[in-house]
C-alpha positions in Angstrom: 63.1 24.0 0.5 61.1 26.6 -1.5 58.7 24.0 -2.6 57.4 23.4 1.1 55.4 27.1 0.7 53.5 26.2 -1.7 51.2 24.2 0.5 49.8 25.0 4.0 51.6 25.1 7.2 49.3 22.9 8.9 50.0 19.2 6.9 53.8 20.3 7.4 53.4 20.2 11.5 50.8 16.9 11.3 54.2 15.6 10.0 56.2 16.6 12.6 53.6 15.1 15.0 53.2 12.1 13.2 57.7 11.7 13.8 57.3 12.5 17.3 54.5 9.7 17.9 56.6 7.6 16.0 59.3 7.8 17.7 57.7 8.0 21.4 56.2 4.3 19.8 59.4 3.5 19.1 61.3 4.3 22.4 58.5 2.2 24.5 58.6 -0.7 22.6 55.1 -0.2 20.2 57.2 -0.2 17.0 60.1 -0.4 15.0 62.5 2.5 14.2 60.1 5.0 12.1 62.0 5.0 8.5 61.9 7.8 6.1 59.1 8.3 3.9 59.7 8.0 0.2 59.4 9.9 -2.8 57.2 7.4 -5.0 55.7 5.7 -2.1 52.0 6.2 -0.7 51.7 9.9 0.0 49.4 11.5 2.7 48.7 15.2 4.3 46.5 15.9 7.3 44.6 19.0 7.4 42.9 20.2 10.8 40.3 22.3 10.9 41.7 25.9 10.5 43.2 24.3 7.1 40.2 23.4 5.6 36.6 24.9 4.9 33.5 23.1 4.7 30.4 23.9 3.2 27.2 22.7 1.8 29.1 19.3 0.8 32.2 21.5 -0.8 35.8 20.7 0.3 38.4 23.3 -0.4 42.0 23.4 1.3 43.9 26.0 2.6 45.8 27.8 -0.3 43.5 26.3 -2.8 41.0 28.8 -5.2 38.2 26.2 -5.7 36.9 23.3 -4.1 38.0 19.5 -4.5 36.1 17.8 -7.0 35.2 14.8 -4.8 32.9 11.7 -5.8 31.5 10.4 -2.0 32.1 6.6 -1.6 28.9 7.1 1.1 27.3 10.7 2.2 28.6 12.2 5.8 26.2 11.7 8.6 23.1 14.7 8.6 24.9 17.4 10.4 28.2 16.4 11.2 31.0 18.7 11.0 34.5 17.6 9.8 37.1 18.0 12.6 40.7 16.2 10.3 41.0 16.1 6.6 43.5 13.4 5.0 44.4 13.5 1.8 46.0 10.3 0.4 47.8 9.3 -3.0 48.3 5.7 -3.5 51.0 4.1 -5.7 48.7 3.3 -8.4 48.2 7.4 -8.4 44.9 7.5 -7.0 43.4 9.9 -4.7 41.3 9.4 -1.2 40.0 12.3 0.8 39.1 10.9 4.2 37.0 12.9 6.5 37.0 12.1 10.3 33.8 13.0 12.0 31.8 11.9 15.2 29.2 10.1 14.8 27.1 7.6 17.4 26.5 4.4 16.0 23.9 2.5 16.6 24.1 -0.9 18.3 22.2 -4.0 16.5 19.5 -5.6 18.3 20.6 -8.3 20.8 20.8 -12.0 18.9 20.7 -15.8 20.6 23.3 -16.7 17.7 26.5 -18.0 18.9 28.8 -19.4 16.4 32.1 -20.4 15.8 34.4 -20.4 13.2 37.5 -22.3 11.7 39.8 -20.5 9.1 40.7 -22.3 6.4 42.4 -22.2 2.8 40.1 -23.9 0.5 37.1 -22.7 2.0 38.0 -18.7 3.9 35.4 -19.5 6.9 33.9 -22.7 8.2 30.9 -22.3 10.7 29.9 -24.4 13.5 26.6 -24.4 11.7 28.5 -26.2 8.7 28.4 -23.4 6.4 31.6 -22.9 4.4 33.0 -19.7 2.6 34.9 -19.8 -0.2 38.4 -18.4 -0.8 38.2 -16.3 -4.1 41.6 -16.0 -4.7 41.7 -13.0 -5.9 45.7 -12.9 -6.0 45.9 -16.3 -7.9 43.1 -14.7 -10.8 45.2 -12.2 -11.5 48.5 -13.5 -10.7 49.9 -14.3 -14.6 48.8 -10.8 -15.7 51.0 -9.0 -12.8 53.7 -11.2 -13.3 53.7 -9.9 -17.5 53.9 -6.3 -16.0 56.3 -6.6 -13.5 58.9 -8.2 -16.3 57.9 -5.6 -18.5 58.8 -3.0 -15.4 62.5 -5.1 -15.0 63.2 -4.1 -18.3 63.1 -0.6 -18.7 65.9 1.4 -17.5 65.8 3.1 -14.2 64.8 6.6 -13.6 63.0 6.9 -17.6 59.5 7.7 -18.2 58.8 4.0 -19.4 59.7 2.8 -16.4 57.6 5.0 -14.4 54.8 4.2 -16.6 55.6 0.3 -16.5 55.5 0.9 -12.1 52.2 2.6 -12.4 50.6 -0.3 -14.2 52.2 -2.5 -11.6 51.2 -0.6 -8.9 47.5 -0.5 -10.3 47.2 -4.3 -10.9 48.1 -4.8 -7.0 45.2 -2.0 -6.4 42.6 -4.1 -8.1 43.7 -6.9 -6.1 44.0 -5.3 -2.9 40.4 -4.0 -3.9 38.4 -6.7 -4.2 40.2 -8.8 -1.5 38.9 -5.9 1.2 35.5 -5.3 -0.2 34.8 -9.1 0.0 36.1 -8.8 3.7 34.0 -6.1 4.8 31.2 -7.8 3.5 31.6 -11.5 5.0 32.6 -9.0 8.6 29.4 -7.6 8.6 27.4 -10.8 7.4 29.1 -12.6 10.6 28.4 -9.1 13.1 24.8 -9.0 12.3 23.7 -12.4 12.5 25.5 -13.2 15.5 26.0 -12.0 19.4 29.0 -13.8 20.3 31.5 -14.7 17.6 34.7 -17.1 18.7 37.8 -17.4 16.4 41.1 -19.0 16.5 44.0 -17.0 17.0 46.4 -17.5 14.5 50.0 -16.4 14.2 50.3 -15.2 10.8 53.4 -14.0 10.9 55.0 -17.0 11.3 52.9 -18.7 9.0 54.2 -16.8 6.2 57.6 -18.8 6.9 55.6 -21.8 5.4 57.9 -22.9 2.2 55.2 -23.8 -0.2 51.9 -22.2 1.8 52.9 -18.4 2.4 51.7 -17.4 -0.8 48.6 -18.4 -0.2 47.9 -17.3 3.4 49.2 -13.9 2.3 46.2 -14.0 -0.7 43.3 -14.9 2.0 44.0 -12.1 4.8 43.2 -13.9 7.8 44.7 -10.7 9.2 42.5 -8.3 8.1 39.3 -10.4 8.6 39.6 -10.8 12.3 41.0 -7.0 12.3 37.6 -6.0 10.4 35.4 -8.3 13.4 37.3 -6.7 16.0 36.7 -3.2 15.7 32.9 -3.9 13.5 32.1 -6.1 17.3 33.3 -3.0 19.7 31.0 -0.8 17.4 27.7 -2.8 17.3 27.7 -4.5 20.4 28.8 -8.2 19.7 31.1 -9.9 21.5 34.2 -11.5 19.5 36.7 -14.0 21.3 39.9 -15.6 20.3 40.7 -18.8 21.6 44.6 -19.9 22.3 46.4 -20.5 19.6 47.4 -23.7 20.7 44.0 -25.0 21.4 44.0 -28.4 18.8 40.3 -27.8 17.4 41.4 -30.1 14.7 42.0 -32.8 16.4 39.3 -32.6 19.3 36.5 -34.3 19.2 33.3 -32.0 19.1 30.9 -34.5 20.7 32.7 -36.2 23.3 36.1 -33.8 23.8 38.5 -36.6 23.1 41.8 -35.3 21.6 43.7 -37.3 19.0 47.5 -37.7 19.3 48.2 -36.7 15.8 46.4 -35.1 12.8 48.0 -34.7 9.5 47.3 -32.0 7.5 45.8 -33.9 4.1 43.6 -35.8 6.7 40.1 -33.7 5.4 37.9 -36.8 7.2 38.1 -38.6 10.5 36.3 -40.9 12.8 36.8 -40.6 16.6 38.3 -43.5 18.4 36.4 -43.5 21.5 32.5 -42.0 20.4 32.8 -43.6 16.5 31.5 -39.7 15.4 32.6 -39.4 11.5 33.6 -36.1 11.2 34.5 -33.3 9.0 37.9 -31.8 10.1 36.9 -28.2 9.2 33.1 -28.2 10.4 34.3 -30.1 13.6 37.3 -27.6 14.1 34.7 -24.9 14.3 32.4 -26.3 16.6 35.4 -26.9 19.0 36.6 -23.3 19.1 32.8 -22.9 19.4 32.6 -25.1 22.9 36.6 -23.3 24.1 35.6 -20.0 22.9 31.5 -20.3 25.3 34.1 -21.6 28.1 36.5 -18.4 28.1 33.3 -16.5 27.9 31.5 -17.9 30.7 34.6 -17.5 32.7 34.7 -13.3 31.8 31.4 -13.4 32.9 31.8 -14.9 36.3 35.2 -12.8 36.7 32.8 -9.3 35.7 29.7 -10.9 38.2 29.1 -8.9 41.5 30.0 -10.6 44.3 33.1 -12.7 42.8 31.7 -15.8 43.7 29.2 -16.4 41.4 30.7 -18.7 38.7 28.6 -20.5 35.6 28.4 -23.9 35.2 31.2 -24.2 32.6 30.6 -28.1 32.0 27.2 -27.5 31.5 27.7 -24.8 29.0 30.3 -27.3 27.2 27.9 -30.0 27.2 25.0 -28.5 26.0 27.4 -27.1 22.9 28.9 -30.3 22.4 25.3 -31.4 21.9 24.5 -29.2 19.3 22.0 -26.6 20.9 22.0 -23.2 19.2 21.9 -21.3 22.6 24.3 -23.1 25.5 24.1 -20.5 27.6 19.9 -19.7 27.6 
């Protein structure tokens, strides 16, 4: 265990920390058993303060001569002072330095935008205002070139340079992917955070949507996931309000102008008229204009819970009516 010398003490007990956590999330139920980290895997070290200097923009690490030569994705905020330094090595071998620091954020102005929004494979987001996002696929554009490099990584034989080399290019193919995928995420986020106040979105069981035989691939390449993930944390930092619906709400098949709820609802079944108002409706727009109308009902109802007094309560069927009616602002 020579080898563990040659860096700094300090990663070495973040580890140790990092095992204890895991198992203390493991023991009450957070997590699964924490497995053991692996050689060619993602690799990462956590620096604290007394491991690290920090000056005039300069990075260097304890037991290091000269500074990290670092190109800055975005420039810290004007005098903030790092408190944790992470260094981490993908699989594609690629390093990231990231560099926690405090910093207030600044909430957006207050909007009268409510919207709400249907997820979807042919188009990523649908909006109750009957815009539609596309789906770039970005697994399926690449998808014939990976599959070349991963048989071209079957056949070399284990543990030789070649087939380290072959698992690099792998590894970096799945990098670009992963890449764009996020970038277009964050991007679509913080389109939806800024033009909007309140924000309502299915909840959807993902998990157990990948058990889908013939549509798991293609859930996996949307990342439904990591888009409501992103408007979680992007809501709690600018001051919007985000709400998930039950899953089991059927804003497919419910009727966005008169609430009337159909008994079935196949899936290829893009178009529909309703029975009992004659409204011609697109499934997708409609969908989102129903988890609009749920999603301004479970609101209203936080609000009357959080309202002084404890009997002050909202009209909810008012709200519902005056978003089943199309108005930009039920609750003004």
């Amino acid at each position: 265990m020579a080898w563990l010398t040659k860096v700094s003490s300090v990663p070495l007990q973040q580890s140790l920390r990092h095992l204890d956590r895991a198992f203390v999330n493991f023991f009450e139920g957070r997590a699964s058993y924490p497995t053991c980290k692996k050689k060619h895997g993602e690799q990462a070290a956590t620096y604290t303060a007394a491991a690290f200097t920090w000056k005039d923009g300069t990075l260097t690490l304890a037991k290091m001569q000269v500074p990290l030569d670092i190109r800055f994705s975005r420039p810290l905020p004007e005098g903030a002072q790092p408190s944790t330094v992470t260094i981490t090595k993908d699989c594609a071998g690629r390093y990231f330095v990231s560099i926690l620091v405090e910093e207030e954020i600044k909430q957006l102005p207050a909007s009268q935008e409510r919207i709400g929004i249907d997820l979807g494979l042919t188009s990523m987001v649908i909006s109750s205002q009957g815009e539609k996002v596309g789906n770039p696929r970005f697994m399926a554009r690449d998808e014939r070139k990976l599959a070349r490099a991963q048989r071209r990584h079957a056949k070399k034989q284990k543990g030789s340079r070649n087939r380290e080399k072959a698992h690099r290019r792998v590894a970096k193919i799945h990098a670009r992917i992963r890449d764009k995928r996020r970038d277009y995420q964050h991007k679509l986020s913080l389109h939806l955070i800024r033009e909007n106040q309140v924000i309502c979105i299915e909840s959807l069981a993902v998990k157990n949507m990948m058990q889908h035989p013939t549509l798991a691939k293609a859930i996996a390449d949307v990342g439904w996931g990591e888009l409501v993930r992103q408007l979680e944390y992007k809501a709690a930092w600018y001051g919007r309000t985000l709400i998930q619906i039950d899953q089991w709400y059927p804003s497919s098949k419910t009727c966005s102008i008169c609430a009337h709820v159909l008994e079935s609802l196949d899936l290829d079944v893009r178009e529909w008229t309703c029975p009992n108002c004659g409204t011609h409706h697109d499934r997708d727009i409609n969908a989102a204009s129903s988890v609009l109308a749920e999603g301004l009902k479970v609101y209203a109802a936080g609000l009357a819970v959080s309202a002084c007094g404890g009997d002050v309560r909202p009209n909810l069927d008012g709200i519902r009516e005056g978003c089943l009616r199309g108005s930009r602002n039920p609750l003004s």
